[in-house]
BAVOZA-913492 format. One line per field, with one value per residue: residue number from 1; x, y negated, z of N, C-alpha, C in turn. Coordinates in pm, whole numbers, plus 50000, padded with zeros to 5 digits. Example, Ala and Ser with C-alpha at 12.3 -4.5 7.8 and 13.67 -1.06 7.14 Angstrom:
<recs>
seq (1,2)
n.u (51319,51285)
n.v (50569,50225)
n.w (50780,50708)
ca.u (51230,51367)
ca.v (50450,50106)
ca.w (50780,50714)
c.u (51320,51290)
c.v (50330,49997)
c.w (50780,50787)
</recs>
This chain:
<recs>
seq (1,2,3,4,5,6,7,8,9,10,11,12,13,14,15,16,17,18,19,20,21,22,23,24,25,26,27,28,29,30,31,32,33,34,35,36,37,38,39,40,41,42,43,44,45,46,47,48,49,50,51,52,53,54,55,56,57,58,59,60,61,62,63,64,65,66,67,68,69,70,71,72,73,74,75,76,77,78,79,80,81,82,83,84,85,86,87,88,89,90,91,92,93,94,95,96,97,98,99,100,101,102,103,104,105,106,107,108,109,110,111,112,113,114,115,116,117,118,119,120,121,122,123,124,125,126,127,128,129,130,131,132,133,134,135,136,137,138,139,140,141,142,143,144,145,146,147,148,149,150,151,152,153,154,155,156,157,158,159,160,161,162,163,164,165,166,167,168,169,170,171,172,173,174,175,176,177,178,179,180,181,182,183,184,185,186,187,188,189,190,191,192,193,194,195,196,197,198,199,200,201,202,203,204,205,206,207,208,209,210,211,212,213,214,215,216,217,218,219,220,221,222,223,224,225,226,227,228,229,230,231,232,233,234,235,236,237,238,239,240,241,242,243,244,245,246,247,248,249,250,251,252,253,254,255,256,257,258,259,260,261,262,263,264,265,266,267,268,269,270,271,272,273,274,275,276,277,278,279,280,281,282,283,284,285,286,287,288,289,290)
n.u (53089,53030,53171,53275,53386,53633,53897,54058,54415,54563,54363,54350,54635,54658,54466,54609,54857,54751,54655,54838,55008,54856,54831,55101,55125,55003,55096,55347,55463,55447,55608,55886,55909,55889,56098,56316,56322,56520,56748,57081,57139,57144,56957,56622,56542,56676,57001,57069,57224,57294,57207,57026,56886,56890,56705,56478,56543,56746,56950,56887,57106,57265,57341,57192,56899,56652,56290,56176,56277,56298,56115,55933,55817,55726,55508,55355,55234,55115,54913,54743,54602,54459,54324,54205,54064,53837,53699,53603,53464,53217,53178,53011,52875,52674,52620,52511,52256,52125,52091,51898,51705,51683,51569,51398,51212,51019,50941,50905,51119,51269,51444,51573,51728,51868,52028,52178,52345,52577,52718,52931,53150,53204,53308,53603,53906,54072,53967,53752,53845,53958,53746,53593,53738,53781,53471,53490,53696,53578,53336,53486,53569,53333,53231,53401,53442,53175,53103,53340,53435,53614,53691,53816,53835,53770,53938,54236,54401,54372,54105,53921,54038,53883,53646,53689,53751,53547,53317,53269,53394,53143,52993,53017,53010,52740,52614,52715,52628,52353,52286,52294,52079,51871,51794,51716,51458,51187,51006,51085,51136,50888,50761,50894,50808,50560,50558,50634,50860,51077,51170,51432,51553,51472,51639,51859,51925,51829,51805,52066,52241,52192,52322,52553,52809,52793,52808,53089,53243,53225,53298,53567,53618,53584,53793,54051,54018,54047,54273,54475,54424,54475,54469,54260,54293,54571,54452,54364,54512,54688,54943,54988,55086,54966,55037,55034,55108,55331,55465,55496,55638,55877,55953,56011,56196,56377,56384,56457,56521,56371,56109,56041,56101,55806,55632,55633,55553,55299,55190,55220,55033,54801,54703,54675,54466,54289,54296,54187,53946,53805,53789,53636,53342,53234,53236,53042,52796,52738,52680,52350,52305,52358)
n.v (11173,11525,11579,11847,11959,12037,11831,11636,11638,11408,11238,11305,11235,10963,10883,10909,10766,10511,10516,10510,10277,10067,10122,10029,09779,09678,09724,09702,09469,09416,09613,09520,09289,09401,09524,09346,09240,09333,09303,09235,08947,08599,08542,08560,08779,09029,09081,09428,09380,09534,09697,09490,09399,09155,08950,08957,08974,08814,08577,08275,08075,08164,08197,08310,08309,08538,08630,08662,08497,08253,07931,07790,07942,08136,07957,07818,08083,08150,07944,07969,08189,08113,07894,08148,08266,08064,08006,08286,08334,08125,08156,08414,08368,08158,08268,08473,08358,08275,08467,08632,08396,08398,08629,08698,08502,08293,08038,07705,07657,07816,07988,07820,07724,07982,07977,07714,07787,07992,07784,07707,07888,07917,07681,07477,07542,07376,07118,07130,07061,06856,06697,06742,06611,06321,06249,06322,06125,05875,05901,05911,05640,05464,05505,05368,05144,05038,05114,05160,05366,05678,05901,06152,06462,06433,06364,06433,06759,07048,07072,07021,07168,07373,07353,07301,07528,07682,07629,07759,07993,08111,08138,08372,08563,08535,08650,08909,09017,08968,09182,09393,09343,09341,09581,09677,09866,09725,09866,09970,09790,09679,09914,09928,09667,09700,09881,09744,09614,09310,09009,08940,09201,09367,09276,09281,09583,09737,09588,09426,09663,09797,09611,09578,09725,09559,09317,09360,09399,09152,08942,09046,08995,08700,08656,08715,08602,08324,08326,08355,08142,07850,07612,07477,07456,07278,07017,06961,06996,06876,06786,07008,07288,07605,07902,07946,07689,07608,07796,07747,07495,07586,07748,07563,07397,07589,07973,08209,08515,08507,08491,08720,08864,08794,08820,09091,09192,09085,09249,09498,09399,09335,09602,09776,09633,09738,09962,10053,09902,10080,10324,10217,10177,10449,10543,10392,10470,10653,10746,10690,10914,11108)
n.w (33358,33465,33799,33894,33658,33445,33396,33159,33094,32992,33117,33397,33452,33405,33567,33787,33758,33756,34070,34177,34073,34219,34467,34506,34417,34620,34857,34812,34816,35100,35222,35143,35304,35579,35551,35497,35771,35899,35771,35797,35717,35644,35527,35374,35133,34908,34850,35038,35332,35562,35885,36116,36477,36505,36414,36557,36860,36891,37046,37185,37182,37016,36648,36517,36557,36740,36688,36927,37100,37036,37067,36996,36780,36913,37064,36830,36774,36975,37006,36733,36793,37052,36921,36708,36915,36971,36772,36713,36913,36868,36616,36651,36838,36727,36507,36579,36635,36395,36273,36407,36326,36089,36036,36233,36201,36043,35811,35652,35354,35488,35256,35136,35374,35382,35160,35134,35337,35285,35155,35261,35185,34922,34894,34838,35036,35117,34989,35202,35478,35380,35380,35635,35781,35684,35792,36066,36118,36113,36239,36441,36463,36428,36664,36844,36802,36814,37018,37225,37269,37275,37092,37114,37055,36820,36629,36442,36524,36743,36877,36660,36415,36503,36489,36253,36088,36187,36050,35792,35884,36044,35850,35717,35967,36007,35749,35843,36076,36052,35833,35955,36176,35983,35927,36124,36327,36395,36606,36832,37027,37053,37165,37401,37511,37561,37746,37960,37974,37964,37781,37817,37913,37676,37490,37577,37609,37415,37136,37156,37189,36970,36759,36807,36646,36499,36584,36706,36467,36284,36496,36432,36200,36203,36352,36265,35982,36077,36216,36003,35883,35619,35448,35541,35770,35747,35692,35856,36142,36385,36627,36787,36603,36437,36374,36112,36043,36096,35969,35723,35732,35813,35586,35418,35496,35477,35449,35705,35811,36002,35953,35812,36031,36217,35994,36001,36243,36270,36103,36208,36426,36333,36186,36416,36564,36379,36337,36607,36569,36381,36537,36724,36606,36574,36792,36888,36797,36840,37107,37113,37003,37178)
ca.u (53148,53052,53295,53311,53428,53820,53917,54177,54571,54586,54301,54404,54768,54620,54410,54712,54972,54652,54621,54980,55028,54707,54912,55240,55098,54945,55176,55525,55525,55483,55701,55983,55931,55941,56242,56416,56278,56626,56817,57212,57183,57114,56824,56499,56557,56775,57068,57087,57368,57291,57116,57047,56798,56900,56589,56397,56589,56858,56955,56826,57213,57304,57325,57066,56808,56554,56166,56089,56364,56180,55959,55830,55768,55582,55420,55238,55151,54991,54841,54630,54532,54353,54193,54129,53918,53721,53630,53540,53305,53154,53087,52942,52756,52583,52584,52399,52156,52146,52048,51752,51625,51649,51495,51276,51104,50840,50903,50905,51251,51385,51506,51630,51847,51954,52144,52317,52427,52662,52779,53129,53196,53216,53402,53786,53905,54098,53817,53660,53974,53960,53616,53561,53856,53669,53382,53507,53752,53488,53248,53535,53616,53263,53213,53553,53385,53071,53093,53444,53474,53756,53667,53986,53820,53723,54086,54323,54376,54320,53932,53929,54093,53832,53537,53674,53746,53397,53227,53291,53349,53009,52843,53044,52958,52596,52570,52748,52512,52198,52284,52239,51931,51740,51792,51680,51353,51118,50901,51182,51070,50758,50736,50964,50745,50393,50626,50621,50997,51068,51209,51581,51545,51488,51751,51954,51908,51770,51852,52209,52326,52216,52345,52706,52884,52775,52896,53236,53298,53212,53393,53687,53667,53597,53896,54164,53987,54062,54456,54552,54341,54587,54463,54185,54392,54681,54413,54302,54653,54794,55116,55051,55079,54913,55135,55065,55126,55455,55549,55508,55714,55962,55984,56025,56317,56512,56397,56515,56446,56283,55977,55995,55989,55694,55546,55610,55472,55149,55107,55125,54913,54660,54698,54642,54358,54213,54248,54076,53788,53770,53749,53502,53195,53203,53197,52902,52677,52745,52613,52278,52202,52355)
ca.v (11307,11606,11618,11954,11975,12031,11677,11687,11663,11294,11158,11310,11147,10827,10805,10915,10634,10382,10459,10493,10129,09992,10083,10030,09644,09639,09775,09723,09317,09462,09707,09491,09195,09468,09623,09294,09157,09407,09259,09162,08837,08461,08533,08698,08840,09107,09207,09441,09396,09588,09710,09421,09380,08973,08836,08968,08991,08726,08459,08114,08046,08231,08126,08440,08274,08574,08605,08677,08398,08096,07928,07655,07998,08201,07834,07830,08193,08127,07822,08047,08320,08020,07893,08213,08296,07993,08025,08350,08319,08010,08204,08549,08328,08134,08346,08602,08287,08243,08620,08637,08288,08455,08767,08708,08378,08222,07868,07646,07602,07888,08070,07722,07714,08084,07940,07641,07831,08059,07696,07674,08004,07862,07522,07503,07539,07211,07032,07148,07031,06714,06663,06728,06512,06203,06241,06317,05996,05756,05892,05828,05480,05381,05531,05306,04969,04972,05156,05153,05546,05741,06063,06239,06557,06385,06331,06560,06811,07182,07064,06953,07241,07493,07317,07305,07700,07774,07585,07848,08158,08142,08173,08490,08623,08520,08778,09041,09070,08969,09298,09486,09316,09383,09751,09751,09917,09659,09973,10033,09694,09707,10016,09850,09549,09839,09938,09635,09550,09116,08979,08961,09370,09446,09208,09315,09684,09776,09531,09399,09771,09817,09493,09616,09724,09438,09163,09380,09354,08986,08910,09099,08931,08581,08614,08744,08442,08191,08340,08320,08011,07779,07529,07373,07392,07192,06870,06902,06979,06797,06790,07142,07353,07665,07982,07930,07564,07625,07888,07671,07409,07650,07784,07432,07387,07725,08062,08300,08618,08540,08513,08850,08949,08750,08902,09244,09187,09058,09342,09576,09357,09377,09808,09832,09623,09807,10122,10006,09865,10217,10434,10200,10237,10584,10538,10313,10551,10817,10690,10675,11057,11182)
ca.w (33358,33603,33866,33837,33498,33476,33343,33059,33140,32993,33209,33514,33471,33366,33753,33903,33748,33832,34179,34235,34027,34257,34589,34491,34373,34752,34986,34775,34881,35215,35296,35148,35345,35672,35518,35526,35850,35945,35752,35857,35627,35696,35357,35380,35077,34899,34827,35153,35387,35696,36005,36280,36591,36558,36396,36615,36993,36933,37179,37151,37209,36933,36520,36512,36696,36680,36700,37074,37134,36906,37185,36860,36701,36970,37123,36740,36769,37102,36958,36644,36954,37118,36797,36652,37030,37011,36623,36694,36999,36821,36511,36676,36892,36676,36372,36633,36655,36248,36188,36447,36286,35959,36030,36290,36207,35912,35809,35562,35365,35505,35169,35074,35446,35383,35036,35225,35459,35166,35039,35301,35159,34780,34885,34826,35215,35108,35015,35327,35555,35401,35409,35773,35873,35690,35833,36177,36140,36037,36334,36610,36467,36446,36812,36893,36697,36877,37216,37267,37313,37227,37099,37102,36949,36641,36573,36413,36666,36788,36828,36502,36333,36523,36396,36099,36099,36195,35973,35688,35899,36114,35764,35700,36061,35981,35691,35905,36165,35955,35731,36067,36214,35869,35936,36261,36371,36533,36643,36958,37101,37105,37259,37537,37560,37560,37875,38067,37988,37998,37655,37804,37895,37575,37416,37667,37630,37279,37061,37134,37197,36830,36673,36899,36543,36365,36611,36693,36353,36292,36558,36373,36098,36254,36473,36167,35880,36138,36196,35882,35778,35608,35365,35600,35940,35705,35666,36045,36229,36471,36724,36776,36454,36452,36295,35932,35915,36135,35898,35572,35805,35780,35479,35325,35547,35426,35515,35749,35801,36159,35915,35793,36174,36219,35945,36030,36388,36257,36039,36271,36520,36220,36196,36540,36553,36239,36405,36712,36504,36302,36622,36782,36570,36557,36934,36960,36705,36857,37201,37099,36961,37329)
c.u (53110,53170,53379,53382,53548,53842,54058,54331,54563,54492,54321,54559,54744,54559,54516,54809,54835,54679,54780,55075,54948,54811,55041,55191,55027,55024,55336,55564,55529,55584,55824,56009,55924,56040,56321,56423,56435,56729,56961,57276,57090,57014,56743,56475,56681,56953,57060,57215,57397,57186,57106,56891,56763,56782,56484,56391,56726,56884,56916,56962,57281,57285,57230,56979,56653,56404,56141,56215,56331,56120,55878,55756,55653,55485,55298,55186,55030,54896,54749,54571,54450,54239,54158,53985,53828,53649,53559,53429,53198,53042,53013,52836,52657,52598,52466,52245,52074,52074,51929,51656,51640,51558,51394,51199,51055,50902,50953,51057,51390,51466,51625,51771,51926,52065,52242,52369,52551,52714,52929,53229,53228,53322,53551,53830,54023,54027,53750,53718,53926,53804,53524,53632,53823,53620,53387,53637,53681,53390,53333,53545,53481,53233,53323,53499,53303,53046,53228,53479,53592,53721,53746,53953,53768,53881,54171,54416,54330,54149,53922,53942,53980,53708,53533,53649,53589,53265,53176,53309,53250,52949,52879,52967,52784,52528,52631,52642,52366,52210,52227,52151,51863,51695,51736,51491,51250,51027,50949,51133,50953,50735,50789,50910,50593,50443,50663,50796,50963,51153,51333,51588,51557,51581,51885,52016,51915,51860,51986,52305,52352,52304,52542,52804,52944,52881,53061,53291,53303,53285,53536,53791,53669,53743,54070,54165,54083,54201,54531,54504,54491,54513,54339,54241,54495,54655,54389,54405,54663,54902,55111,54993,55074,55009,55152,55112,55268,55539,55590,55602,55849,56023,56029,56138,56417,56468,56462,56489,56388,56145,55939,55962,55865,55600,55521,55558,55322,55103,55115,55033,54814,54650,54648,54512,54244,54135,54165,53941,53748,53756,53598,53370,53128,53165,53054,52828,52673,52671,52462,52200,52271,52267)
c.v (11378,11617,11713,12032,11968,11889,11700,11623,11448,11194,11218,11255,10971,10785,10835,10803,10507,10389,10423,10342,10044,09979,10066,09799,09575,09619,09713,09561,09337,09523,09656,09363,09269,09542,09511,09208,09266,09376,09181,09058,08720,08452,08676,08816,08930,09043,09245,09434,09479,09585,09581,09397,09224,08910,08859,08975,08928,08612,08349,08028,08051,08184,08202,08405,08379,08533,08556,08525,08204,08045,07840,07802,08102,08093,07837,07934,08210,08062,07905,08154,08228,07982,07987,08287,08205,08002,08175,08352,08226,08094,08344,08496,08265,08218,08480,08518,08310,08352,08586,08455,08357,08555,08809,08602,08307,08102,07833,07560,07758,07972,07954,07682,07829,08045,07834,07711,07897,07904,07638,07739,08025,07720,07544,07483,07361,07112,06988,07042,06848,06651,06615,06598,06342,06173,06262,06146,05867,05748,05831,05661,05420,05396,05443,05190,04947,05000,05137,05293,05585,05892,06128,06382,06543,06363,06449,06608,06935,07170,07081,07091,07417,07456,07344,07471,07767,07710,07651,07973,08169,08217,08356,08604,08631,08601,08898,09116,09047,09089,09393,09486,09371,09507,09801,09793,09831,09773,09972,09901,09687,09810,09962,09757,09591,09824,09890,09569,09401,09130,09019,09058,09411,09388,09267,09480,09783,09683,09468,09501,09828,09700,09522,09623,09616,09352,09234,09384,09224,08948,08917,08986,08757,08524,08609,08586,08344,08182,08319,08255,07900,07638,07433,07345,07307,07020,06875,06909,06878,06837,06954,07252,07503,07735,07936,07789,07535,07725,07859,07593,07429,07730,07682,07389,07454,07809,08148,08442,08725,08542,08624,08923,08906,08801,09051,09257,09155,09172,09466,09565,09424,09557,09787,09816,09694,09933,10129,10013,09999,10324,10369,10257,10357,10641,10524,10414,10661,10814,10709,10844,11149,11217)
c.w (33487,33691,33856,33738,33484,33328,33224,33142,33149,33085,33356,33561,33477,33539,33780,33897,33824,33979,34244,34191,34107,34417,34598,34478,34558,34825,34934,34851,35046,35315,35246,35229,35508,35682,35608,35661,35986,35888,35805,35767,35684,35595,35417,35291,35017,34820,35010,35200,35516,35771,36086,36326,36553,36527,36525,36814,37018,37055,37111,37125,37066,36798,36473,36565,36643,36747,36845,37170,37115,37009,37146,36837,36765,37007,36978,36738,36898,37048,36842,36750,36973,37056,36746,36776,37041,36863,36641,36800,36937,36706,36556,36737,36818,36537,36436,36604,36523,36177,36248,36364,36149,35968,36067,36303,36054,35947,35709,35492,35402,35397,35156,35225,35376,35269,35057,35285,35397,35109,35110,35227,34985,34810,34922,34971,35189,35109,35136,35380,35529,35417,35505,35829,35783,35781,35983,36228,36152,36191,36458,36540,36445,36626,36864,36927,36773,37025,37321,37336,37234,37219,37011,37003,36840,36550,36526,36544,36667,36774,36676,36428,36443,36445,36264,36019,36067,36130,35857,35752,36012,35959,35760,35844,36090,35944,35727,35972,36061,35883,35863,36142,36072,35870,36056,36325,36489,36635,36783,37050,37095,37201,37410,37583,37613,37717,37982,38043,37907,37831,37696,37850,37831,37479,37507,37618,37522,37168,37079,37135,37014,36750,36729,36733,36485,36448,36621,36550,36267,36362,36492,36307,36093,36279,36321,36026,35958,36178,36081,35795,35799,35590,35444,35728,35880,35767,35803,36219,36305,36514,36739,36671,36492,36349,36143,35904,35952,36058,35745,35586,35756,35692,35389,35396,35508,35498,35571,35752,35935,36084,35897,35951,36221,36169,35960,36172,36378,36202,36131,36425,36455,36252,36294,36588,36456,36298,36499,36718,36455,36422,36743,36733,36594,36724,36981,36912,36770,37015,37237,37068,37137,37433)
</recs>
């Protein structure tokens, strides 16, 4: 249909219930689990009973024990911060590696790597979880058997549970940046290399200023995967439990409705970061025609 074209009564009602059924099916589990994260009830959920601060600025003293009070519940939120900064340097760094070996090098096999590399990103993150934590059990206890080493980060464990992380979101950060090297204009280096500038000048200069989008957004999405990765941090956990597997902990205990403040603090961590990310680009691009 031309756009243009005045659309009849019943198909212009019909998109409107859709989109308004599309974000109502998005946002509605949202905005009631930040309704009740105010809640003046010992339940996360409804009926409402009142205004209160408590989940979220109670005393530790107190039968209210709220969010900023918890020091299990901020200690695991620290604890995903840590792992989601080393999963994401891991994967920007070498996924930066991953693109230029795709893009800028000839060899034999390489279509046949580029399709492993997409095969974390198909495997059940359970699977994964347990998979790794085999194969990392088996290596410390033969390293135990014959050398008598102790390799503590083979063990379930923060190590453990970053490896495991970035085993599946490097690939993702792989095809981030690789979409933005393919686009990029070898012509600008050369000219820079015509010009006497050294390889790390023009990587420096040219090419990582362009590739800037890509990795801040890889990064993004590195850093957020790896916060709210459940089902493979479960199998590779240890002593200290990272938000989501402290929040399953607790939900299987009896919820409160210090989770809903939890959750409503992440989401508008998330917004904020969003917004961040959405005023950067427009930053970087714009840089370049000045």
């Amino acid at each position: 249909m031309i756009p243009s074209l005045p659309r009849p009564a019943w198909l212009r009602l019909g998109t409107t219930v859709y989109v308004v059924a599309f974000f109502a099916f998005l946002f509605l589990p949202l905005a009631v689990v930040a309704v009740f994260a105010f809640n003046d009830a010992p339940y996360p959920a409804p009926p409402w009973r009142g205004f209160t601060f408590d989940w979220f600025v109670g005393s530790a003293q107190s039968a209210r024990r709220g969010l900023f009070a918890d020091t299990a519940l901020l200690g695991s939120l620290w604890t995903s911060v840590v792992v989601a900064c080393w999963v994401t340097l891991l994967a920007v760094g070498v996924g930066t590696a991953n693109a230029f070996l795709i893009e800028r090098t000839q060899f034999r096999g390489k279509q046949a790597l580029s399709l492993l590399m997409l095969a974390p990103l198909v495997i059940p993150g359970v699977i994964l979880g347990i998979s790794i934590l085999a194969l990392a059990s088996r290596v410390a206890n033969l390293a135990d058997d014959l050398w008598g080493l102790e390799l503590a980060f083979l063990r379930p464990g923060l190590p453990l549970v970053v490896l495991g992380q970035f085993s599946y979101i490097v690939s993702i950060a792989t095809l981030t940046i690789t979409a933005r090297l393919k686009r990029f204009d070898t012509t600008l280096e050369e000219a820079a290399y015509n010009l006497g500038a050294s390889r790390a000048a023009v990587l420096r200069t040219i090419t990582l200023p362009y590739l800037q989008p890509a990795l801040i957004g890889a990064a993004a999405i590195s850093f957020l995967m790896s916060f709210e990765n459940f089902n493979t941090t479960l199998m590779l956990v240890g002593s200290d439990a990272p938000l989501t597997v402290m929040m399953y902990g607790r939900m299987r205990e009896g919820a409160t409705p210090v989770l809903n403040a939890v959750s409503l603090f992440l989401m508008l961590a998330s917004a904020a970061l969003a917004l961040t990310l959405l005023r950067r680009p427009g930053d970087a691009s714009a840089k370049p025609g000045a």
